[in-house]
N, C-alpha and C positions, 0 to 999 in steps of 0.2 A: 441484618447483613444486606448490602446492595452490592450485588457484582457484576463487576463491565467487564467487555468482552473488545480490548484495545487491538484491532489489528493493526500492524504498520506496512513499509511498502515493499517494493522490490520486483516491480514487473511482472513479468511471467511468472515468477518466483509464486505468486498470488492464490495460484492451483493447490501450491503446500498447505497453505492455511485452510483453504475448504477441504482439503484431506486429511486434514489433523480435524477440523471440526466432523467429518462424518464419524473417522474412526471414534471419535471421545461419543458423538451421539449415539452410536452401537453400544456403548457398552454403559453408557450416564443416559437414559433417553429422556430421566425426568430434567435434566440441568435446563436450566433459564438463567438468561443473561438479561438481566431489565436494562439495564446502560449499554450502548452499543456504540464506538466510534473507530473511523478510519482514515488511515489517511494513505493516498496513492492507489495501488493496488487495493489495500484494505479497507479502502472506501466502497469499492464495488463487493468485495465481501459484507460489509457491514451493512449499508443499507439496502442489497438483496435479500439478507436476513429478517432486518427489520421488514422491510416488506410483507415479507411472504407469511403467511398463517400454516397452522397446523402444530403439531410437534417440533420437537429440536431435530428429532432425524428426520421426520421430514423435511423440515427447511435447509438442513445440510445434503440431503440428496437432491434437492434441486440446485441447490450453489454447486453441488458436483458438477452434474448435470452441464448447468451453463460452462464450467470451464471446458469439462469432457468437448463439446460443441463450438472449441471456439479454434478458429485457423488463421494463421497470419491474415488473409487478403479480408478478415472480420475486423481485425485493428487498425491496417492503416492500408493504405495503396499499394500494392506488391506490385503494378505493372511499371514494364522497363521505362519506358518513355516518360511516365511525370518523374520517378525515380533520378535519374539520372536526369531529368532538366531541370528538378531542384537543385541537383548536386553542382551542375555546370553554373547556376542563377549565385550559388552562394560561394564561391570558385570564383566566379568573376565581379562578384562585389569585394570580396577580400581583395582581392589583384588591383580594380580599380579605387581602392580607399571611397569604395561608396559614391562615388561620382558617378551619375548617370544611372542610379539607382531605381530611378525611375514611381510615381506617386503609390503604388503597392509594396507593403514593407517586405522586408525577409520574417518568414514564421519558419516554424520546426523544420527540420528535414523532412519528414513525410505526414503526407495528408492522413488524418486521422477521422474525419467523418465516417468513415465505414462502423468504426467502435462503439459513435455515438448511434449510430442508426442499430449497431446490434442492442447493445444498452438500451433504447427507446423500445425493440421488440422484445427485450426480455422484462423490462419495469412496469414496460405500459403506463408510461404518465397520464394524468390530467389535462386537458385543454393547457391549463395555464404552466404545464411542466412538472408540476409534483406529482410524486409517487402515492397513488391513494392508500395502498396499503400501509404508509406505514403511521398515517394519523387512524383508522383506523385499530390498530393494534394497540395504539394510543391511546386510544375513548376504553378499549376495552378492558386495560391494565396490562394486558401483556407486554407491554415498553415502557419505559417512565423515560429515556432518551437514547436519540444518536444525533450523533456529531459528527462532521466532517470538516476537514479542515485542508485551509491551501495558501499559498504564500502570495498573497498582491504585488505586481511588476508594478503596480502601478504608484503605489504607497510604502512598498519597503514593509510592513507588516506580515505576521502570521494572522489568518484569520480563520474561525472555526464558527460553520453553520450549526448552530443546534435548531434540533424541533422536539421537543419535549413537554410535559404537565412537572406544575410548581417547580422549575427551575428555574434558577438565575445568571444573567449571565455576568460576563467577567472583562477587566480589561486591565492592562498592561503596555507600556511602552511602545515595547516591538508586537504584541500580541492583542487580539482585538477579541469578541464573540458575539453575533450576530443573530437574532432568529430567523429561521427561514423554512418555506415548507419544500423539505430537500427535495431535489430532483433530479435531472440525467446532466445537468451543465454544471450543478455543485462537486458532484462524479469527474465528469470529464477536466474541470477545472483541477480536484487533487489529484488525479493520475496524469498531470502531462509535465512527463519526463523533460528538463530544460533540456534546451538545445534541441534533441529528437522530439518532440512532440510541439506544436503549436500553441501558444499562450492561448487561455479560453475566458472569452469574456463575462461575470457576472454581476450584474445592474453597471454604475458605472464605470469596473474597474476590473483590469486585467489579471487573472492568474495561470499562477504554471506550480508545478508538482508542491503538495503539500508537508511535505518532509525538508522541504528548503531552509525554512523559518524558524521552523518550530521546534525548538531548542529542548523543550521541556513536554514529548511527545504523552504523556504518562497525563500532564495536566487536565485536559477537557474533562477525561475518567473521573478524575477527584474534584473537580467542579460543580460536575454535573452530581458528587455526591457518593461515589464509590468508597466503600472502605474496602474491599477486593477487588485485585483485576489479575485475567488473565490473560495476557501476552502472547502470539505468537510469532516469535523470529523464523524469518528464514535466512539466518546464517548459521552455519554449521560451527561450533565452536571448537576448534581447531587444539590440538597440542602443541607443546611447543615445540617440539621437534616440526611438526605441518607447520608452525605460525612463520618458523625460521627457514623455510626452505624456500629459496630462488622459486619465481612462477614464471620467470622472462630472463633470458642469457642479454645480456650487454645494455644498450639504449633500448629505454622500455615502448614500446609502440602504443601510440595513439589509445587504443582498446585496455593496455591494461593502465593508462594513467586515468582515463574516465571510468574505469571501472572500478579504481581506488576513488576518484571524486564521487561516483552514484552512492558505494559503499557509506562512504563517510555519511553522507547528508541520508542516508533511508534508515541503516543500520546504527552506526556508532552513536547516534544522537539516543535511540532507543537506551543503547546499553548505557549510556552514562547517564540518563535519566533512570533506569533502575537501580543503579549503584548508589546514585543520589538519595532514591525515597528508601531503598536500604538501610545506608547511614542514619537518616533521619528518622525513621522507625527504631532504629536504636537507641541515638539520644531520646527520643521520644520515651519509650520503655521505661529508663530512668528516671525521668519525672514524674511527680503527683497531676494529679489530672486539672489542679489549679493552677500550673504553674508551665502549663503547654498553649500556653497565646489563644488557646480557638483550633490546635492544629490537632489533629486525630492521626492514628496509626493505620495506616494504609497499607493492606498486605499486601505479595505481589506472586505470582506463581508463572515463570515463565516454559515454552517448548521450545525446542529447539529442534531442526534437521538434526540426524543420524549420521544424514550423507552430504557433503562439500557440493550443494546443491550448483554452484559455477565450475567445478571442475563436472558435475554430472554435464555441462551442457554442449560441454564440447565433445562427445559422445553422439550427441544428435545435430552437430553443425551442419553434418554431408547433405542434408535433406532438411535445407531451407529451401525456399524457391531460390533459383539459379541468380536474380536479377539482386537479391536481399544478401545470399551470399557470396556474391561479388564484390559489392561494396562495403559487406563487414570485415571481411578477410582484406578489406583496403586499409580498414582499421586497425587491422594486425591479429584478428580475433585468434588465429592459427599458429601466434606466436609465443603466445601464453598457456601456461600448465591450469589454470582456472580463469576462462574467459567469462571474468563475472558481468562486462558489456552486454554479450552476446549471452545472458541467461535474462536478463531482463526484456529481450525482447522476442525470445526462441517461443513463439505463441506455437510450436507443432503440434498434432496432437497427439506422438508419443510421448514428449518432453512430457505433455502435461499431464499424459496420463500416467509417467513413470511419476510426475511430483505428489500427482493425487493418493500414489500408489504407495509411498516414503513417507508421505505426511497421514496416511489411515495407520499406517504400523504404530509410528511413533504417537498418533493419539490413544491409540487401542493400549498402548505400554506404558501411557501418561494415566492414564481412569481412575485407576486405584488412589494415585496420589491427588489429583481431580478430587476424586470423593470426599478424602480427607480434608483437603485446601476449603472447600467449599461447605463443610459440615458445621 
């Protein structure tokens, strides 16, 4: 058995998943996950993991740890002044149709350097930008791979960095696979949020949020040779009475139609990729073992929030900084019954200590079947 450890994205949302992975390491402390890939948010999950040594819980009380420790003005520029001179800079390029634009492009809404300089204190790279630990971990057997993956502005492709022993990589159309020896830029490049976050350059070619592209989020996992993986969503799967109920009276503001755009490309892709390798593990079942092309059954064991982890967020809106919650609430974030905008980028640190707090129950309540899944 080879099991990967697929997280996907969701911003802030990100704290869930290293709280679902402390709680499962409390109560599983032997589970190993050799395969490790992420994309967005579960990029910075996955190869702090791979990094770091020791046990499982201990590597999950330090990915606590760093979320516990991380505060808006760590992600991006919380000060009023560049704030609103980006918002005025990108205000008045729309207005003038790009006339007088001037030879510096428009990038994201907010500077995001602070994140990588957190990221760079908490990885501690190499001279040349990679993480030592996680070739390290490599040599010793404790990895066999991680993956990161991000969608090229520049090429139209999904592209996913692996650094792994005896693996190969893969290509497709829209989908590419690269090696590389991962670092704080391959990070920065899968977690930037389009539009909010600034496209991040790596070697010649620009990217932005790794969930864009990548259609078939589940792949790198079974590339890289998974015949198990385990998943963590952070969307809360709703009934249908919740699925059907009004989240915005009349014309839907700004906040909740980017919030149904984030959703679609972090989450919805996830889920129709597990529905997909579902189906096809069933077909799969029915056939003789000569008669399946080369394909193998690939289990899938997903988590889920408890709690409507965007309707938690607006719970903790009032205590943004003042300057961040001006301009979100321009979004409309105060207009919607789940501001899923406004949870992907709620970096506080109750928010995240309430996620860390929702995702330890729900892993602690997951173990038992954990055990099974993985026996």
């Amino acid at each position: 058995m080879s099991l990967a450890l697929m997280l996907g994205g969701g911003g802030a949302r990100g704290a869930y998943q290293a709280g679902v992975l402390r709680g499962i390491a409390r109560r599983c402390p032997e589970l190993h996950f050799p395969i490790m890939t992420g994309i967005s948010a579960g990029a910075i999950n996955a190869i702090h993991l791979a990094a770091h040594s020791g046990s499982m819980l201990e590597r999950t009380e330090s990915l606590a740890r760093l979320w516990s420790g991380l505060t808006p003005d760590q992600v991006f520029d919380i000060r009023a002044a560049p704030l609103l001179w980006n918002a005025f800079r990108w205000a008045s390029r729309l207005a003038s149709g790009g006339i007088g634009g001037g030879a510096k492009p428009m990038r994201g809404m907010v500077d995001t350097q602070p994140l990588r300089e957190f990221l760079t204190r908490q990885l501690m790279p190499n001279a040349d930008g990679s993480v030592a630990g996680i070739q390290r971990n490599l040599d010793s057997g404790l990895l066999q791979a991680v993956a990161l993956s991000g969608a090229s502005y520049t090429t139209g492709q999904s592209v996913t960095w692996v650094q792994g022993r005896g693996v190969s990589l893969w290509q497709r159309p829209q989908r590419r696979s690269e090696f590389a020896a991962l670092g704080v830029e391959q990070v920065m490049a899968s977690s930037a949020l389009p539009m909010l976050f600034p496209a991040v350059q790596v070697g010649a070619e620009w990217y932005g949020d790794g969930g864009m592209r990548l259609t078939d989020p589940l792949s790198p996992s079974i590339h890289l040779g998974a015949t198990k993986i385990l998943t963590i969503s952070t969307r809360y799967r709703r009934s249908v009475a919740e699925a059907s109920s009004p989240q915005t009276v009349g014309y839907p503001p700004p906040a909740q139609v980017l919030g149904a755009l984030y959703n679609s490309v972090f989450l919805d892709m996830i889920d129709e990729d597990i529905i997909r390798l579902q189906r096809m593990n069933h077909l799969l079942a029915a056939l003789p073992d000569d008669r399946r092309a080369g394909m193998k059954i690939v289990d899938i064991m997903v988590i889920r929030p408890s709690r409507d982890l965007g309707r938690l967020a607006g719970e903790f809106e009032a205590r943004l900084p003042r300057i961040v919650k001006y301009l979100s609430r321009g979004f409309g974030t105060k207009q919607t019954a789940s501001p899923d905008l406004l949870s992907l980028i709620l970096f506080q640190p109750d928010y995240i200590g309430a996620l860390l707090e929702i995702g330890e129950r729900d892993g602690e309540a997951a173990a038992e079947q954990l055990q099974a899944f993985t026996a």
